[in-house]
C-alpha positions, 0 to 999 in steps of 0.5 A: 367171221361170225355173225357177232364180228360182222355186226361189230365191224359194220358197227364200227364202220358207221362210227367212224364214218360219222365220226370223220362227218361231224366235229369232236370237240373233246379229247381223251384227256378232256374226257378224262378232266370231266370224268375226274371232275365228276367224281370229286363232286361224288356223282358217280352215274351218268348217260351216255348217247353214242354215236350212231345210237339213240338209246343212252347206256347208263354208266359209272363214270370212275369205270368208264375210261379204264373197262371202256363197258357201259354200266349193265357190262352186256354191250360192246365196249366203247370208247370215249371218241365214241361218245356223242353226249352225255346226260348227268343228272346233278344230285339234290345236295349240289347247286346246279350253278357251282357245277357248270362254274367249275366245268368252265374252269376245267375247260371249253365245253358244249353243255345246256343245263335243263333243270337239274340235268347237265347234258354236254354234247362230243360233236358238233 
């Protein structure tokens, strides 16, 4: 095994021990709704903040669930379970308010809009 695989199963590990710690409140399928949902308005860049990370990636959300890459394709793949929060910037031409009202129509999520930025929080 290579030093790379090491790193990636020792990576892997911490995931889902933290994982198996904290609540995930979104599945796959809410994942894919808000990630569809996000894309009908036309925001198509996002942050993601992984578990067991303090850097968020930037990603392109229509992309994210099909190559499971972040944005820049240089780091290792990830999964939607592995998302611990995500920070979406709202664009000048979208009212802030008409977006969180649609996100509750789409279902129950945990997210705190901070001027323009939406951030909804995977764990608990």
């Amino acid at each position: 095994m290579g030093h790379r695989d090491a790193w990636q199963d020792r990576h892997q590990r911490r995931i889902e021990q933290e994982r198996a710690r904290r609540g995930g409140l979104l599945s796959t399928t809410k994942y894919r709704k808000l990630f569809a949902y996000f894309e009908s308005l036309g925001i198509e860049h996002a942050q993601a903040r992984m578990l067991c990370d303090d850097q968020p990636y930037g990603v392109i959300l229509r992309e994210f669930g099909d190559s499971q890459y972040t944005e820049d394709g240089c780091a290792v793949p990830h999964r939607f379970r592995e998302i611990e929060e995500l920070i979406i910037p709202i664009p000048d031409d979208l009212d802030p308010v008409d977006v969180c009202a649609g996100l509750n129509e789409l279902g129950k999520f945990d997210w705190q809009l901070d001027s323009r930025v939406l951030t909804i929080r995977a764990y608990s």
